[in-house]
BAMI-939495 format. One record per atom (N, C-alpha, C, CB): x, z, y; residue in one letter. Coordinates in steps of 0.05 Angstrom, whole numbers, plus 5000, padded with zeros to 4 digits. Each point is the difference from the previous one (the first is absolute). Last residue first. Glycine has a CB too. Example, Ala and Ser with C-alpha at 12.3 -4.5 7.8 and 13.67 -1.06 7.14 Angstrom:
<vonus>
525751424955S501650015024S498550145022S502449574987S498250424898A498250005024A501850005024A496250254977A
</vonus>
This chain:
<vonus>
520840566294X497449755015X501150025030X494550124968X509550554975X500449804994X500049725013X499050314974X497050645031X502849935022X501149684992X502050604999X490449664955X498849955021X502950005015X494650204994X506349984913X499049705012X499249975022X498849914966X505151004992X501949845016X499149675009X503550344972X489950354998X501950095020X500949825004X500850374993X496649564928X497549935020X500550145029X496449974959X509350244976X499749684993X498249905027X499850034939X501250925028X502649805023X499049734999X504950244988X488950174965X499750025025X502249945026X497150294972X502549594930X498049895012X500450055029X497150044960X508250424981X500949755013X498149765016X503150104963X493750805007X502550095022X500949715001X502050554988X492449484938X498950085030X500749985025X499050234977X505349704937X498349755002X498650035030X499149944944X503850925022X503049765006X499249825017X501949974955X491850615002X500750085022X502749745023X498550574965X498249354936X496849945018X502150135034X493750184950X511450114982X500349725003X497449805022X502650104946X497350885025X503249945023X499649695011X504450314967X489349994967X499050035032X501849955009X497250305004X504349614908X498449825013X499250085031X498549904951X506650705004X501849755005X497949815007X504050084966X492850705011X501049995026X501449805007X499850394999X494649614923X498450065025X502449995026X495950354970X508549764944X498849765003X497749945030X500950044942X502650755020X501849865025X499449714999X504250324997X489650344963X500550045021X502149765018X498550484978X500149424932X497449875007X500250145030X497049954947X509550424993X500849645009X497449925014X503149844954X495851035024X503449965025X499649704999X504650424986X488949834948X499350015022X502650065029X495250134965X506649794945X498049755009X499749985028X497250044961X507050774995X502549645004X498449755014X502650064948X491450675027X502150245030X501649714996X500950734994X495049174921X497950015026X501950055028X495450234969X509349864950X499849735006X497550025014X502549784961X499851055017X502149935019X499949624998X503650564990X489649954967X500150055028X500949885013X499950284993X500349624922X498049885008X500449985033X497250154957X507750354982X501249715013X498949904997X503049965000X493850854995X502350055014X500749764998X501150454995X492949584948X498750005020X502750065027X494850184968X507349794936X498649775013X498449955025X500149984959X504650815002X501749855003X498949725010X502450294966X491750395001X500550075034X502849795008X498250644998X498349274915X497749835019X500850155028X495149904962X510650344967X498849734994X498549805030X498750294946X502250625026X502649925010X499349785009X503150204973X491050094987X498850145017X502649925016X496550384978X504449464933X496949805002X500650185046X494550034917X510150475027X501149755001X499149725011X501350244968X494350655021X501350015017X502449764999X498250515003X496349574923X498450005024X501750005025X496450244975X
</vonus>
């Protein structure tokens, strides 16, 4: 019984720790997409800055 009880608290402890891995990658994933949405942003806007000195 208590082997059976090893068993299943050993499986749930790297149940865990692959939930908590998921969810870091599914966090920095969110942030690298915003950096990048942020980037795209920031050159948009030099961009659209430097065509009117341009003209």
């Amino acid at each position: 019984m208590s082997g059976v009880f090893l068993q299943c608290r050993r499986t749930l402890v790297i149940l865990r720790q692959n939930t908590a891995v998921n969810n870091e990658k599914g966090i920095f994933c969110k942030i690298l997409d915003n950096y990048q949405k942020f980037r795209k942003d920031v050159k948009n806007e030099v961009t659209e800055g430097e065509e009117p000195k341009r003209s």
